[in-house]
C-alpha positions as CSV (number, residue, x, y, z in Angstrom):
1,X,1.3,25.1,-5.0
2,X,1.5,24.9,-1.5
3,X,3.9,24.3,1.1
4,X,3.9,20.6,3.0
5,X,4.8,19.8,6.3
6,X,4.1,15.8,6.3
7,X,0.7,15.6,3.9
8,X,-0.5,18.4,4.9
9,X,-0.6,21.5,3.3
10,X,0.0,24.9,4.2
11,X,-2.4,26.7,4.6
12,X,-4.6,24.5,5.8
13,X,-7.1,22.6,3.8
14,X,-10.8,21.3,5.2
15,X,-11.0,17.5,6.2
16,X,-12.0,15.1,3.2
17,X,-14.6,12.6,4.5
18,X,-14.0,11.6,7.8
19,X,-9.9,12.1,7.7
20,X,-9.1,13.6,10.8
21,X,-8.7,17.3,10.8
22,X,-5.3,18.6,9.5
23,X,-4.1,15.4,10.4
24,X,-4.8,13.0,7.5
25,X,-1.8,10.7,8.6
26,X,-3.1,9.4,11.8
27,X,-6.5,8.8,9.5
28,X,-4.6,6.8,7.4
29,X,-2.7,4.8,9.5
30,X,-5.4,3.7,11.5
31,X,-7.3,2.5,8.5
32,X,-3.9,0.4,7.6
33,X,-3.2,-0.8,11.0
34,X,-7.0,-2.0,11.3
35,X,-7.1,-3.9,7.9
36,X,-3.9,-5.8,8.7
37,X,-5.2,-7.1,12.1
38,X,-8.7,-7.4,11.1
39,X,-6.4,-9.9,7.8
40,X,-3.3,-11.1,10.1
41,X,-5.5,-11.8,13.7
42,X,-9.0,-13.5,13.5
43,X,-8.0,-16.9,14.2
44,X,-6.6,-15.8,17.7
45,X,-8.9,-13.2,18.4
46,X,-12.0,-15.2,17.5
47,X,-10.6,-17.8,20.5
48,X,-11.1,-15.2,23.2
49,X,-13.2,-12.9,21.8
50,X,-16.6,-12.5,23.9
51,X,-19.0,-13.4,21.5
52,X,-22.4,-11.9,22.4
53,X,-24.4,-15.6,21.6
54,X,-21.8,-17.6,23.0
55,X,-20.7,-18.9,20.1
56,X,-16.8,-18.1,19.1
57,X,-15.7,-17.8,15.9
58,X,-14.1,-15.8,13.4
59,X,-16.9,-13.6,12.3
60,X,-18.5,-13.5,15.5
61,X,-16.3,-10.0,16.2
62,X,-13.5,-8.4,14.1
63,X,-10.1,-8.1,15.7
64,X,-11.3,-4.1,14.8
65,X,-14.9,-2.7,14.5
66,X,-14.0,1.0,14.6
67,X,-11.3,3.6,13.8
68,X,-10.9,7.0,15.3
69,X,-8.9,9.2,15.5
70,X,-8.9,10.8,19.1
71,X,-7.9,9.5,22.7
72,X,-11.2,7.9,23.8
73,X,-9.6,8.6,27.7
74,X,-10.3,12.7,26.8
75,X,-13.2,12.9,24.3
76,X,-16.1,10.7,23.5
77,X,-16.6,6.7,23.8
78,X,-19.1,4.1,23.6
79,X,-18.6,0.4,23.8
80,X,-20.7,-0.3,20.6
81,X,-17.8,0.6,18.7
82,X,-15.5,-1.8,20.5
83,X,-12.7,-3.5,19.7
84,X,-11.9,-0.2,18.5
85,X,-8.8,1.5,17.3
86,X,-8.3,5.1,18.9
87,X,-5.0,6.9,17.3
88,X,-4.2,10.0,18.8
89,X,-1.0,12.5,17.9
90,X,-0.4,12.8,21.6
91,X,3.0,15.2,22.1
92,X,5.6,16.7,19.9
93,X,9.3,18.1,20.0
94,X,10.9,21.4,19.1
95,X,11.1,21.0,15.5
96,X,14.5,21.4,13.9
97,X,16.4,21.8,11.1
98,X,18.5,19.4,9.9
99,X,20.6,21.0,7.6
100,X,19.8,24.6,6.2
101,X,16.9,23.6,4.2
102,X,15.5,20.3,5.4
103,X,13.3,21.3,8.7
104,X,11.7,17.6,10.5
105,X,9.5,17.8,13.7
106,X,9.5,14.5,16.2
107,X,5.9,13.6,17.2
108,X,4.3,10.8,19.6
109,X,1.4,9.2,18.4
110,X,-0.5,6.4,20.9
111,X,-2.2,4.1,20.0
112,X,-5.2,2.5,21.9
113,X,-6.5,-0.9,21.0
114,X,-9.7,-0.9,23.1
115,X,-10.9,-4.4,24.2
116,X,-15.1,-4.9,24.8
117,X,-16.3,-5.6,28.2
118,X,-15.7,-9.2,29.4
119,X,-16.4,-12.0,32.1
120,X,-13.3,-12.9,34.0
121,X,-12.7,-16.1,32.0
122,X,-12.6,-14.3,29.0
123,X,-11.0,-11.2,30.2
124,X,-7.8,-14.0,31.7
125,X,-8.2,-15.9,27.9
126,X,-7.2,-12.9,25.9
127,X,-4.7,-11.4,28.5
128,X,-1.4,-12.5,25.9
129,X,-3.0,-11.6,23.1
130,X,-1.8,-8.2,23.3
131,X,1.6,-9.3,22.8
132,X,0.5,-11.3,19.3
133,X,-1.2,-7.8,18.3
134,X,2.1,-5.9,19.0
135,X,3.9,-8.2,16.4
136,X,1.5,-8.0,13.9
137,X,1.5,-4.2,14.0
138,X,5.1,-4.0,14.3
139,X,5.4,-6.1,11.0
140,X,2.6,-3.9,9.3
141,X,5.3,-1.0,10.5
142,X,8.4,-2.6,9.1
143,X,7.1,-4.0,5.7
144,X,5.6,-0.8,4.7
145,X,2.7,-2.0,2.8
146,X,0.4,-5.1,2.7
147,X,-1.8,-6.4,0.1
148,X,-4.8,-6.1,2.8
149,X,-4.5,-2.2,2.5
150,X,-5.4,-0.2,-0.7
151,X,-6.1,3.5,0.0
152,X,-9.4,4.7,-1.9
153,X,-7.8,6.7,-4.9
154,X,-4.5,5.8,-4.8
155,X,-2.3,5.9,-7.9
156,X,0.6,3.9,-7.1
157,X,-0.1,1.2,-10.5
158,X,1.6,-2.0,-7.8
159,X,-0.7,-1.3,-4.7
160,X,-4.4,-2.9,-5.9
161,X,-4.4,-6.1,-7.5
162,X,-5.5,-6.3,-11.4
163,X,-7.5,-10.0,-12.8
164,X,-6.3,-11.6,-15.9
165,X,-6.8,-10.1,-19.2
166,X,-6.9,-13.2,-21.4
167,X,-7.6,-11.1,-24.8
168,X,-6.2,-7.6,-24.1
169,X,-3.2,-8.2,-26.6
170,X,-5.0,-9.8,-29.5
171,X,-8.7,-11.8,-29.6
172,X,-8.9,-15.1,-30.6
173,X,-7.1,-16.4,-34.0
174,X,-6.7,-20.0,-35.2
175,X,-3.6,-21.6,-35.4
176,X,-1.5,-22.1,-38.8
177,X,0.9,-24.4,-40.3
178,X,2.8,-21.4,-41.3
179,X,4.8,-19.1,-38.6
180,X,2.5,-16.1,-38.0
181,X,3.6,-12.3,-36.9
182,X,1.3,-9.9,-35.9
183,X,1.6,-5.9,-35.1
184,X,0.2,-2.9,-35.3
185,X,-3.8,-3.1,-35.8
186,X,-3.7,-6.7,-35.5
187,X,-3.1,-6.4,-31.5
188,X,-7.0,-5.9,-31.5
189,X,-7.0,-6.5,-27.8
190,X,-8.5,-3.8,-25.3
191,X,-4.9,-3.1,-24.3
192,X,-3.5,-4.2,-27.8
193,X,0.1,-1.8,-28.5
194,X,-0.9,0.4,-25.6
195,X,0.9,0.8,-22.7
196,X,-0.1,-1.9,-19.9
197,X,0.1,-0.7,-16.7
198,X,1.3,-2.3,-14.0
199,X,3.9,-4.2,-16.2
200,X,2.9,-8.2,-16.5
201,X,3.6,-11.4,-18.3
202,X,2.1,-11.8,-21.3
203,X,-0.3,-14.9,-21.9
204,X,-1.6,-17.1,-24.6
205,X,-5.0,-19.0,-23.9
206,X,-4.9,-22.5,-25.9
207,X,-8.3,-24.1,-26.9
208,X,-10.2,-25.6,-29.5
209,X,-8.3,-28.9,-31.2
210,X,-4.9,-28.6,-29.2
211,X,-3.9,-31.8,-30.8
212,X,-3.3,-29.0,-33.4
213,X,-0.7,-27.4,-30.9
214,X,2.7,-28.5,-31.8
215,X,4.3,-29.3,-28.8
216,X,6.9,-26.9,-26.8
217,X,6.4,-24.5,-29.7
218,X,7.0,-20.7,-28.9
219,X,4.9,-17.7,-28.7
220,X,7.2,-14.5,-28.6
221,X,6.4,-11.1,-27.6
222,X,8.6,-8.3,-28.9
223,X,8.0,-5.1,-26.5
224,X,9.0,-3.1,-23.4
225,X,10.2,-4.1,-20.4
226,X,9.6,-2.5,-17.0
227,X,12.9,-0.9,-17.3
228,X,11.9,1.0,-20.7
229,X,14.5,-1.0,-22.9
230,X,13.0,-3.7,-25.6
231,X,12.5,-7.1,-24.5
232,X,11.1,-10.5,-25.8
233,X,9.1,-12.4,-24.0
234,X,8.9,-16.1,-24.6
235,X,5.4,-18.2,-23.7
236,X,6.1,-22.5,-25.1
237,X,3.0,-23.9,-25.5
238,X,2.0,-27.5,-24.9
239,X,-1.1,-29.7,-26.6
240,X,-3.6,-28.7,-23.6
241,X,-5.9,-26.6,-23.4
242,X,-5.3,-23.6,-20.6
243,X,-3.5,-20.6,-20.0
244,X,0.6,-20.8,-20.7
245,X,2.5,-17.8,-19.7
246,X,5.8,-15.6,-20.9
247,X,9.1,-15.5,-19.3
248,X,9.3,-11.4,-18.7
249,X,6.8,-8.7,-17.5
250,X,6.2,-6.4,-20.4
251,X,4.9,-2.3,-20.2
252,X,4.0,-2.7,-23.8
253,X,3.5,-5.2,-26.7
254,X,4.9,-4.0,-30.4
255,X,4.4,-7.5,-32.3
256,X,3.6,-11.4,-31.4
257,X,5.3,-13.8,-33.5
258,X,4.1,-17.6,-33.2
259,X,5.9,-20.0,-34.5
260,X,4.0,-22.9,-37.1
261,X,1.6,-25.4,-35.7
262,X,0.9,-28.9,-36.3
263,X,-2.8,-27.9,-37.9
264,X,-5.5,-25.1,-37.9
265,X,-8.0,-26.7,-35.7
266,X,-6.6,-24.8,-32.3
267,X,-7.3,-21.3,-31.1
268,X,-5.3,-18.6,-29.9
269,X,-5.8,-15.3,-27.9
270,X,-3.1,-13.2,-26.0
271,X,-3.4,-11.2,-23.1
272,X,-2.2,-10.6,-19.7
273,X,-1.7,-12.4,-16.2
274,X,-3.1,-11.1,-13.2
275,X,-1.1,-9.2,-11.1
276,X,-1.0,-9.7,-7.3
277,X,-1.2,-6.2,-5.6
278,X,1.3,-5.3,-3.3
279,X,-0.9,-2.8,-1.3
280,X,-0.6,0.8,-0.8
281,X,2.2,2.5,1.2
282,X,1.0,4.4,4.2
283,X,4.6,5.7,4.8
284,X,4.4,7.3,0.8
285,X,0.1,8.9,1.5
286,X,0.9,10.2,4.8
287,X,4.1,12.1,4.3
288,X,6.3,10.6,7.3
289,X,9.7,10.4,6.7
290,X,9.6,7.8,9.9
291,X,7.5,5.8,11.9
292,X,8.8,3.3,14.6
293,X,7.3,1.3,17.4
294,X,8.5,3.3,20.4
295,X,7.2,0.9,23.8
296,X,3.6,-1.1,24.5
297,X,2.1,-1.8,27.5
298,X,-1.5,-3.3,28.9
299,X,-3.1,-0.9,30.6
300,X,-7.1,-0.3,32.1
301,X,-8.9,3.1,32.4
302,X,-12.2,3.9,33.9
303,X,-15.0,6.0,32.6
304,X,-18.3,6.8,33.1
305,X,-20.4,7.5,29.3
306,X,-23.4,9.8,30.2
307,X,-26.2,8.7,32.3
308,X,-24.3,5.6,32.9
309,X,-21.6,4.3,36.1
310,X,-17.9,4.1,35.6
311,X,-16.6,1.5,33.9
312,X,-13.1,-0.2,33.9
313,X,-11.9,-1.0,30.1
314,X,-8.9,-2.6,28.7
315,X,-7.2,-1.9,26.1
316,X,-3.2,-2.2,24.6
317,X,-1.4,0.9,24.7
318,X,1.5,1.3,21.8
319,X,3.6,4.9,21.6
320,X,5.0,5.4,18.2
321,X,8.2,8.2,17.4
322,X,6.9,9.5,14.2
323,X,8.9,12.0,12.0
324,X,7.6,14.4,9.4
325,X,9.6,17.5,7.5
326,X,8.7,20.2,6.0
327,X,8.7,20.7,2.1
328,X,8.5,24.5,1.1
329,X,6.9,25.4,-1.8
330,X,10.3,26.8,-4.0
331,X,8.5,26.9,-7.4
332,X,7.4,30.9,-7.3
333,X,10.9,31.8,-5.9
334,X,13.2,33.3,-7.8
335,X,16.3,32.0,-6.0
336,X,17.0,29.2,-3.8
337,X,19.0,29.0,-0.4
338,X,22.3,27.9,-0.5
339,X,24.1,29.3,2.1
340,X,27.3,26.6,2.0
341,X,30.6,27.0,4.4
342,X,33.0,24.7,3.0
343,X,36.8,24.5,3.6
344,X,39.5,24.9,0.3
345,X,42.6,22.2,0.3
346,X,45.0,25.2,1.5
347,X,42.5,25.1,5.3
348,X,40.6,28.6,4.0
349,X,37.4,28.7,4.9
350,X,34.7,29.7,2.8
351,X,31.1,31.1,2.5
352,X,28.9,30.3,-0.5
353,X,25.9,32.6,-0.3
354,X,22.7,32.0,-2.6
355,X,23.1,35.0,-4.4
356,X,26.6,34.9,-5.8
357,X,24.9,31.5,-7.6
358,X,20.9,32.8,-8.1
359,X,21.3,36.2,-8.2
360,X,17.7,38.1,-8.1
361,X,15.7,39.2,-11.3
């Protein structure tokens, strides 16, 4: 183990991939910020964007091309990466501790949305979207997560979204004039009694003769819910073919009892419905404790790539306050801090020091 301060671990670990060095939040929140506006601002950006051809539309240019993580003002730049994305951890506080054991340090990050060179009409077009792209980024701040956004690797089961699994409870059966249970090895599906991860509602698939389907008969699944307690799902079928679904998500299916049909010309297989992602959580992979839209403004700045003049660029300045705290690494110690003053009913005040409660070994 190691101790954290934000995501990052003490000591300090190389880069992975193109992550930013010892600073993998700002790599990850500029992938996140650029996914939700390259999803959330196309349709206005494709209206003033400067097309190269002349043509404007939504593919023409992305609302972002490029991410990096450095102040393009005081490293490198070239407009081939523009509309680009340049997050930079630009100041910090003192950091400080909180209470005795809960240490947070208050940085600034900037954010610079860099705009491609332009004519004046174009450059006049676009002048208010700035104020669109603040919105959007603020939202992206506030909701926490977006389905556009899926971190490479991460584990969180709600973040990515999953397809249909039509037969992973049980492959196809024919229906039967007689009710019909089924556990154990006869959930031959892929996921069959397992554990289904992220929790969904079971489905039956109807084909074959559905005349043979008696109508608003009921398919029940006997399981566990998302909250680990048993639950019952309920799917009513109809004499049409398609996909009919149950009434509660399920972690895991024990049995499937279907009630008697009107013939055995109809088929039958169970599985699961998709499941919409909910994205990943930049907040959670980065380590902040809290991020918050501090001020924007429009701003220009002028430089001069090498063996080329100065140039004046656009671009939409936003400061973010961004906290992150410290987590020690308390599994090797033998005792914990606990230094408590606290005040008895009679007004005495008292010390509670670690070691009257974890005394050495």
């Amino acid at each position: 183990m190691a101790d954290l301060y934000g995501i990052e671990t003490i000591p300090l670990a190389a880069p992975t991939g193109t992550d930013a060095v010892s600073d993998r939040a700002i790599s990850l929140f500029g992938a996140y910020f650029a996914a939700v506006l390259n999803a959330r601002a196309p349709l206005a950006w494709a209206a003033v964007a400067p097309a190269p051809t002349g043509t404007v539309t939504a593919l023409t240019m992305p609302v972002v091309r490029t991410v990096l993580t450095h102040d393009t003002r005081k490293v490198s730049f070239t407009e081939v990466q523009l509309p680009a994305i340049y997050l930079d951890r630009a100041s910090g506080e003192r950091p400080v501790w909180q209470v005795e054991d809960w240490r947070v340090v208050h940085d600034a990050w900037v954010l610079l949305w860099v705009f491609p060179p332009a004519v004046q009409a174009t450059q006049r077009a676009r002048n208010s979207i700035t104020s669109g792209i603040v919105k959007v980024i603020d939202r992206a701040v506030e909701q926490c997560r977006d389905p556009v956004w899926v971190s490479t690797g991460d584990t969180d089961e709600t973040a990515a979204t999953v397809a249909a699994l039509p037969t992973a409870i049980k492959t196809s059966i024919a229906s039967a004039v007689t009710a019909q249970s089924y556990t154990g090895a006869a959930l031959n599906g892929t996921i069959g009694a397992g554990a289904i991860s992220p929790e969904r509602l079971p489905s039956v698939t109807v084909a074959g003769t559905v005349a043979d389907v008696l109508v608003d008969s009921v398919v029940t699944f006997t399981g566990t819910g998302a909250d680990g307690t048993a639950r019952a799902s309920r799917v009513i079928l109809s004499a049409a073919a398609g996909t009919y679904y149950g009434d509660w998500t399920l972690s895991a299916v024990t049995s499937i009892d279907v009630a008697a049909q009107s013939g055995t010309g109809a088929t039958f297989t169970f599985g699961l419905a998709a499941f919409t992602g909910l994205g990943s959580i930049p907040m959670v992979l980065a380590g902040l404790q809290e991020i918050e839209i501090r001020g924007w403004k429009d701003i220009t700045f002028t430089l001069a790539m090498e063996g080329a003049p100065a140039r004046t660029y656009e671009a939409l300045e936003i400061t973010f306050d961004v906290v992150e705290e410290l987590h020690p690494d308390t599994d090797a110690l033998d005792n914990a801090a606990l230094d408590v003053g606290f005040t008895y009913s009679d007004g005495i005040l008292t010390t509670l020091l670690e070691e009257a409660v974890y005394p050495a070994s």
